[in-house]
C-alpha positions, 0 to 999 in steps of 0.5 A: 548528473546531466542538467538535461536529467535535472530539468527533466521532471520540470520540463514534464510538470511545464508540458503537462500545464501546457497540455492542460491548458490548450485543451481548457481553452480548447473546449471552453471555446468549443462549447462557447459558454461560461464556466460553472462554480466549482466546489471541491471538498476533502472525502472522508474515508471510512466505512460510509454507508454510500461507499460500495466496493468488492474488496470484500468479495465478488458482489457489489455491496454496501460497506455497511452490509459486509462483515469485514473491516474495511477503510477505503482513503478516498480521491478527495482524501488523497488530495487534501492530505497531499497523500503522494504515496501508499506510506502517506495513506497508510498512518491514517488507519491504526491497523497499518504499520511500516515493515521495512519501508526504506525511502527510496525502496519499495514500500513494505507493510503490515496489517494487524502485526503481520507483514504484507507480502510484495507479491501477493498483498497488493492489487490493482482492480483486484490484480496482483501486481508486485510491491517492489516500487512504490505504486503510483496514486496518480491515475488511482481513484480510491485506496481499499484496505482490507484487514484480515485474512483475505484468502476467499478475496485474492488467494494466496495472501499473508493474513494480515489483509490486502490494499487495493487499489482502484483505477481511475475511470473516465467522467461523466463531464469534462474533467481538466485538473492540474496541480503543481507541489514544491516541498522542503529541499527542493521536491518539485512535483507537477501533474495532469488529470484530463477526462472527456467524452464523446458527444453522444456519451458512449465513448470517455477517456482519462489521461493521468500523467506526472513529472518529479524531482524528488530531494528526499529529507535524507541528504543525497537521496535524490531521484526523479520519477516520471508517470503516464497512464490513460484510460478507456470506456467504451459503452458498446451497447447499453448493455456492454461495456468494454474499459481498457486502461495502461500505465508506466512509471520510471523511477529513479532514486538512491535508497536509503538503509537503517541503522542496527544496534550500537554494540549489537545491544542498545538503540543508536544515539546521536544519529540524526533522521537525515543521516545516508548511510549509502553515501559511497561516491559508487553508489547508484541510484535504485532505477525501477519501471514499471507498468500495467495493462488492464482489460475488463468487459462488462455484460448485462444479460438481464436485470438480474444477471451480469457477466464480466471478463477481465484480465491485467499484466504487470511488467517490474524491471529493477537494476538495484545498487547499495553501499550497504551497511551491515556489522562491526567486523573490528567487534565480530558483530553480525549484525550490529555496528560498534560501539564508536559508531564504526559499521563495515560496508558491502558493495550490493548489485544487482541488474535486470531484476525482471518480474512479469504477471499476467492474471485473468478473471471471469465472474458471472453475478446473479440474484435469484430465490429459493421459495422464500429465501433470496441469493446474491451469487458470484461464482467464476474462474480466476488464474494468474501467472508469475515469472522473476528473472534475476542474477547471481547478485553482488554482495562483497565487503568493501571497507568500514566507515564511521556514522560520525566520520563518514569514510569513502572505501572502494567498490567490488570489482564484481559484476552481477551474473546474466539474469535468467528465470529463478522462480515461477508461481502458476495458480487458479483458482474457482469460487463461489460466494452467495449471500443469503437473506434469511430474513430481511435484517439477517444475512448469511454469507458463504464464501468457498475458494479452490486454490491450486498453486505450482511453484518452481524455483532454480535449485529449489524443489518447489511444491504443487499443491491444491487447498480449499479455503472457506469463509462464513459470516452472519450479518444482523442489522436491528436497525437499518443504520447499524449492522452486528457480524460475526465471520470466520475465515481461513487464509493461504501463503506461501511459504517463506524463503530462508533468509541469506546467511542461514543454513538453507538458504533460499530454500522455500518452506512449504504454503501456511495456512492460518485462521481468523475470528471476528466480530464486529459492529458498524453504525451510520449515526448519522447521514455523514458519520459512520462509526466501527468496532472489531475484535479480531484474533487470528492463528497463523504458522510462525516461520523464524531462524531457529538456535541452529541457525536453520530457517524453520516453521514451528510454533504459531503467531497469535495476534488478538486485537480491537479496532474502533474507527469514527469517520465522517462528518461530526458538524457541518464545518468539522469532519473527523477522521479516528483510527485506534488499534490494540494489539496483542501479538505473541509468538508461541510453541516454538520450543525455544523458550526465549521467544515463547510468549514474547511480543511479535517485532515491529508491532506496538500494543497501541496505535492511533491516528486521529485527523481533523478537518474544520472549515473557517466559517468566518473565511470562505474556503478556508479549510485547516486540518490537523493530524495526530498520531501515536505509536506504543513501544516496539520490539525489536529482537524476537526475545524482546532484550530490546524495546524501542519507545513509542512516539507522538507525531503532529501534522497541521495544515490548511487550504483554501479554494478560490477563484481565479477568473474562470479556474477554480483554484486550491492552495495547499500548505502542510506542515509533517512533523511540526514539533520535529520529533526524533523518533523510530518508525520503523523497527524490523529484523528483516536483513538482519534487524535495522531501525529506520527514524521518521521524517523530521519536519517537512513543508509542502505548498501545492496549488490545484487548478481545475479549468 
């Protein structure tokens, strides 16, 4: 490696101070006068009865009034907890879990026990954009997680939920922001946040941009990464507003793979959370860009009308290269490595992986009555276009090595085929969602979705199908700070692709259609506490790869759970953040009898998250937060033969705001893991089954400069 490649993410995090700073100066001397105090406080996040969103559907609403469940990870949130990426967010809410989330990788989950699907469950403003790289929270204002099925919100996604999220737009005042991160092995992150207006206020931008070099807590996961993005408003007339925005990202890093069963029955011992299985002097880093262009115009018609055109492309490119680990050739274990520790490794490639999606929306929003009776109405059109190019890829034996006495074998000769089109999705959709005051404290909401979906794929029949997909609920609120619900809704995925090694291969099962009960309660105590509760069940198709080694749909997962949030402020100097997730997922009527009313993989009946934050009053400024996680035992074969134990995870940390001349200033310091506990994370049968340990204890110190 170059020192120029090394120097790279420093030489960006220096020129972003740079940039920072001469236009601080710039603007202090323009306006000739003194700075302001500043005051910077963590947001909560939860379900605050000043949060509004439309992740819960087309009409701006107060979370409180909709019958949905909803966490919403805040900018302040995002800060305080040095949140750097969706994994960071995503175990401060019980309902989310890591579903092959290899470091280095994209980022994979699940909602409620069912796995997101990377082209269908992540948003951004509404948009679905690809979860084959990690998303970069640099330019992004807010983190939305909706749980449960989603089909009148966004379509065609898994049943688990969506996360959306939302962009950053220009301030109302000046907005001059730096922050500089150093963490354990030596990760050095720098980044810039800037706003501005024009003088008469109908022109803002914002620029977000970001430097990296990444040295992940696995040995020889290094990478670096580097993001830009900018953001447009233009208030044309006081009733039109035009925004535009646009990002990219370049990231660069070696992946790293999970371990499978020792002996192809029991969990690996002796192995450390720091251990790179894809250590192979050929091994390349996971290069990955990214970007995104977003177009949204706003209209005003009158007090009660209002509509808007919008419109995003997404362009993903990724050259992908692996020593990968998988089997026990010596034992004739497919998958599982030997007993000694012994596992065979394969030389994978594949270059110009390319993913393009281009989607459009015009939505027009109303209010009206019918004698008595008043509308909230959101009716509108919406199409998306996906293409994915790639090659015939690369996956050849090359050798064995040993997970104690790591082993150097040689690279495939292979080279991965011209990439060209594999597989094309064109959908649109229209809508129609209205909310209908039967009296003042009872409401009746009415969602109806036209779905129509043409997929095609290279050696691959396809399908070209049309579905109507409803949702229903009733919201009660006997008080003004309590709302009762009750909703039902149904859901579109598409089908699964046979995974490699079965019969068929590659060939795509036909879009599931699943059904979801809820009901729930959500309260504001207080002015700054807000608490909730939901009973869920929800029925989808199960898809798995039947005793004759066919990838199939037969049988139905079924997942019932409760989830009970508090959010908010309990006192003046303690804020509290607690997430708590039971859940029961079975896998039933299949016809094979292993696996009947057997625990879904992957899926604790238990999940926690309980986060703190207590200002020192004796100390001004002083903020000290502490975060404790817990996870029940997992399965991790279908027919539950193997469980792995459940963990407790503690993280601490602390910051202080001070005053340094005219910048407000905040340090930072984290502590991940501070009992530097072993333990299993992730546990997934995906690519064969491979267990994925969390990170042992990690420190981050970052200072946060607003001129």
């Amino acid at each position: 490696m170059s020192d120029f490649t090394v120097l790279r993410p420093r030489l960006i995090a220096f020129s972003i101070a740079q940039a920072c700073l001469l236009l601080s100066s710039a603007h202090a001397q323009s306006n000739d006068k003194s700075l302001p105090e500043v005051t910077i406080t963590g947001n909560k996040t939860g379900e605050a009865k000043s949060e509004r969103s439309k992740v819960t559907g087309f009409i701006d609403a107060p979370l409180l009034d909709t019958p949905y469940s909803v966490n919403a990870i805040t900018l302040g949130q995002i800060q305080d907890l040095r949140i750097r990426q969706t994994t960071d967010a995503t175990r401060f809410d019980a309902s989310v879990n890591d579903a092959y989330n290899a470091v280095g990788y994209a980022e994979q989950f699940s909602i409620r026990g069912f796995a997101l699907d990377n082209s269908s469950s992540y948003r951004k403003d509404g948009f679905a954009i690809p979860g084959d790289a990690s998303i970069p929270l640099e330019n992004k204002e807010r983190i939305e997680i909706l749980k449960g099925i989603a089909g009148f919100q966004a379509g065609f996604a898994t049943p688990g939920g969506i996360i959306n999220y939302v962009t950053k737009r220009p301030t109302s005042s000046p907005l001059r922001s730096a922050t500089f991160e150093v963490s354990e092995r030596g990760t050095l992150y720098g980044t810039a946040d800037i706003s501005d207006n024009s003088s008469d206020k109908r022109f803002g931008f914002r620029i977000n941009a970001a430097g990296e070099r990444m040295r992940s807590y696995v040995k020889g996961a290094d990478g670096d990464r580097q993001f830009a993005s900018i953001a447009f408003d233009w208030h044309i007339t006081p009733q039109a507003l035009l925004q535009i925005d646009a990002d990219y990202q370049h990231k660069s890093q070696l992946s790293v793979p999970g371990f499978q069963l020792f002996n192809g029955t029991d969990l690996p011992r002796g192995v450390a959370a720091d251990l790179m299985l894809n250590a192979q002097p050929w091994a390349k880093p996971v290069d990955t860009r990214n970007s995104n262009l977003g177009l949204r115009f706003e209209y005003q018609i009158n007090t009660d009308w209002r509509a808007t055109l919008a419109a995003n492309k997404h362009e993903f490119k990724r050259d992908d290269y692996t020593a990968f680990p998988y089997g026990c050739g010596a034992a004739n274990l497919y998958p599982g490595y030997c007993a000694n520790g012994d596992y065979d490794v394969y030389d994978y490639q594949s270059v110009n992986e390319s993913k393009s999606l281009w989607g459009t929306q015009a939505i027009l929003n109303g209010k009206f009555a019918t004698g008595s009776v008043n509308h909230e109405l959101a009716a509108g059109l919406s199409s998306s276009q996906r293409r994915d190019y790639f090659g015939d890829y690369v996956y050849d034996y090359a050798g064995s090595s040993n997970l104690f006495k790591p082993v150097n074998v040689p690279p495939s000769a292979n080279r991965t085929g011209p990439a060209f089109l594999r597989r094309t999705d064109k959908e649109w959709s229209a809508f129609v969602q209205d909310i209908i005051s039967l009296q003042d404290n009872l409401k009746l909401h009415l969602g109806l979705r036209h779905l129509h979906i043409a997929r095609t794929q290279f050696d691959n029949p396809g399908y070209d199908q049309s579905k109507l997909l409803a949702t229903t609920a009733l919201v009660y609120k006997p008080v003004q700070q309590v709302s009762v619900y009750g909703s039902f809704s149904q859901g579109l995925e598409h089908g699964g692709i046979a995974p490699f090694g079965t019969i068929n291969a590659s060939k795509m099962l036909n879009p599931a259609k699943s059904t979801q009960f809820e009901f729930g309660i959500k309260a504001d105590v207080q002015r700054d506490l807000s608490l909730s509760a939901a009973i869920f069940r929800i029925k989808k198709p199960l898809e798995f790869t039947n005793t004759s080694n066919v990838y199939v749909s037969s049988g139905e997962a079924l997942h019932t759970g409760l989830e009970l949030s508090a959010q908010g402020k309990v006192t003046n100097q303690l804020h509290l953040g607690a997430s708590v997730t039971a859940l029961d997922a079975k896998q039933q009527d299949s016809g094979i009898s292993s696996i009947d009313g057997k625990r879904v993989m992957n899926v604790p009946r238990l999940k926690s998250s309980v986060y703190t934050d207590y200002a020192v009053a004796e100390v001004k400024g002083l903020n000290l937060n502490a975060t404790w996680q817990y996870a029940s035992s997992k399965a991790f074969s279908p027919d539950n033969s193997v469980i792995v134990p459940g963990y407790h995870v503690v993280n601490l940390g602390a910051r202080y705001i001070t005053q340094l001349g005219n910048t407000a200033t905040t340090l930072r310091f984290n502590i991940d893991n501070a009992l530097d506990k072993f333990y299993w994370r992730d546990v997934t049968q995906s690519l064969g089954g491979y267990l994925f340990p969390g990170a042992p204890r990690t420190y981050k110190v970052s200072a946060q400069f607003d001129f």
